[in-house]
ZADO-1210 file (C-alpha; in nm, 4 decimals, padded with zeros to 6 digits):
<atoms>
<atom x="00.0000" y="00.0000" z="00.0000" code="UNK" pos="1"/>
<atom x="00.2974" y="00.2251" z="00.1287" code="UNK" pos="2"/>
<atom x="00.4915" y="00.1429" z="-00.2250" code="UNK" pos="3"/>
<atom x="00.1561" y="00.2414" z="-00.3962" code="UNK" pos="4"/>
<atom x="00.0456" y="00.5791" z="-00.2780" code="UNK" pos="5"/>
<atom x="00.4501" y="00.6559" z="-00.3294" code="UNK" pos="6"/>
<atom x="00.3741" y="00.5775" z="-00.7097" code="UNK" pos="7"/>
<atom x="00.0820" y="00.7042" z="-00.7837" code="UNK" pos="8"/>
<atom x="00.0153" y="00.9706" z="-01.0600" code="UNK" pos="9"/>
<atom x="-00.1977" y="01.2838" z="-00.9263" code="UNK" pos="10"/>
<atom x="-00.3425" y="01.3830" z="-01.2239" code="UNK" pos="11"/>
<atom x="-00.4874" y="01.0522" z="-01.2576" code="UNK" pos="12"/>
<atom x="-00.6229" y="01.0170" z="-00.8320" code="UNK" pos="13"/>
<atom x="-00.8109" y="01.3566" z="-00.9149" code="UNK" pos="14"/>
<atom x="-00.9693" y="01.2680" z="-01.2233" code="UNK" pos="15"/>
<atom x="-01.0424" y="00.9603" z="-01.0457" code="UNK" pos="16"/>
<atom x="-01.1974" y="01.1005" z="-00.7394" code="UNK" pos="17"/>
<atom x="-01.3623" y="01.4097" z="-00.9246" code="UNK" pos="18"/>
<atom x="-01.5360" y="01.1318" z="-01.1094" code="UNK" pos="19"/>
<atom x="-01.6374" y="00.9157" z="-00.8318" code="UNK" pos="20"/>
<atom x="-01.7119" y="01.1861" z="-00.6303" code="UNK" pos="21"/>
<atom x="-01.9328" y="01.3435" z="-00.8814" code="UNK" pos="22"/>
<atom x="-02.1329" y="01.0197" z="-00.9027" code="UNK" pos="23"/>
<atom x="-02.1827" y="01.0187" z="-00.5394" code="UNK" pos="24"/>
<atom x="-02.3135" y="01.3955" z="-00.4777" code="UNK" pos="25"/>
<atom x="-02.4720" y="01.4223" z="-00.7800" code="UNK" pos="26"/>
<atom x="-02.6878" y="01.0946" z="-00.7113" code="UNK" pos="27"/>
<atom x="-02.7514" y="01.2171" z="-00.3466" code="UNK" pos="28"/>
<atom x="-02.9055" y="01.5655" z="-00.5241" code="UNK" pos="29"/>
<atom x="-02.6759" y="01.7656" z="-00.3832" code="UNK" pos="30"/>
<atom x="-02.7514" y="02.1467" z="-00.4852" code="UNK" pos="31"/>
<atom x="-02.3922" y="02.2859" z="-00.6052" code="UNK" pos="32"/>
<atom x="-02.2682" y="01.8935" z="-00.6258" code="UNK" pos="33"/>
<atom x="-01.9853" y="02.0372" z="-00.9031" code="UNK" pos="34"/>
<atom x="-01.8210" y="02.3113" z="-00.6492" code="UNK" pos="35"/>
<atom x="-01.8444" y="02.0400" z="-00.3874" code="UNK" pos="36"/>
<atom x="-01.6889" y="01.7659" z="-00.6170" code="UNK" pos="37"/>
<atom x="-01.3793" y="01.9732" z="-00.7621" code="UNK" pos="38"/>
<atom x="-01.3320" y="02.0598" z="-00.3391" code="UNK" pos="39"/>
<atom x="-01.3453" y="01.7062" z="-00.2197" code="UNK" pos="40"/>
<atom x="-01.1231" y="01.5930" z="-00.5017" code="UNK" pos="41"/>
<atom x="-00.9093" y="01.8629" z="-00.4378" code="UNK" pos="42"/>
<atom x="-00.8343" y="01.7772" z="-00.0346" code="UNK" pos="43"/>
<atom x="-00.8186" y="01.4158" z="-00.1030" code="UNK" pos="44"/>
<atom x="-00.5540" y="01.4533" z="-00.3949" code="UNK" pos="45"/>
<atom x="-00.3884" y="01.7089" z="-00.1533" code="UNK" pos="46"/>
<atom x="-00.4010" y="01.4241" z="00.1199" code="UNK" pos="47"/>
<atom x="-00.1915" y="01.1771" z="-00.0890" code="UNK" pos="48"/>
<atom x="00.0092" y="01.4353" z="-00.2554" code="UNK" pos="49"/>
<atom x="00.1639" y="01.4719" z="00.1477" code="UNK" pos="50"/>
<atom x="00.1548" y="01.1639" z="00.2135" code="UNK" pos="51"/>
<atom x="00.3569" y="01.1017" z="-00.1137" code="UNK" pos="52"/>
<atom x="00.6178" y="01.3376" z="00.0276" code="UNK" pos="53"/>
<atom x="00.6157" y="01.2108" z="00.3891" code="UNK" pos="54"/>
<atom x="00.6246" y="00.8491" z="00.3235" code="UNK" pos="55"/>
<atom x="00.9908" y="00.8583" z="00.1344" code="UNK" pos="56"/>
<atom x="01.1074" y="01.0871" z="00.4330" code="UNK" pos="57"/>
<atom x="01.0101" y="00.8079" z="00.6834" code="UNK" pos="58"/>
<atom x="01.1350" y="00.5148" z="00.5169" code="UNK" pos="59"/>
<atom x="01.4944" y="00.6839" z="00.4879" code="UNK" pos="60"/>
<atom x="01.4615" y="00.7498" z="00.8474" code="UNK" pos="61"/>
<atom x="01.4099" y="00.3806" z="00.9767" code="UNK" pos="62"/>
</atoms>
């Protein structure tokens, strides 16, 4: 899991998650679902994106 969040390609996780979030609030009705979507997708590609630069950091360490 470690190995694969170090790999993966960011561009790709938020099209991903803009995607599958989209599906998600859009289906639950949510009024502004699109501003909502691009923010989700935005923290949760912002999440890995520091994990991607932590992870290396801690590995080196131990």
């Amino acid at each position: 899991m470690i190995q694969w969040i170090k790999q993966v390609n960011l561009v790709l996780a938020f099209v991903l998650l803009f995607g599958f979030h989209g599906l998600l609030y859009y289906s639950l009705g949510t009024a502004s679902w699109f501003m909502v979507t691009l923010l989700a997708s935005a923290v949760d590609t912002a999440v890995l994106a520091v994990a991607q630069r932590v992870l290396p950091a801690r590995s080196r360490q131990s």
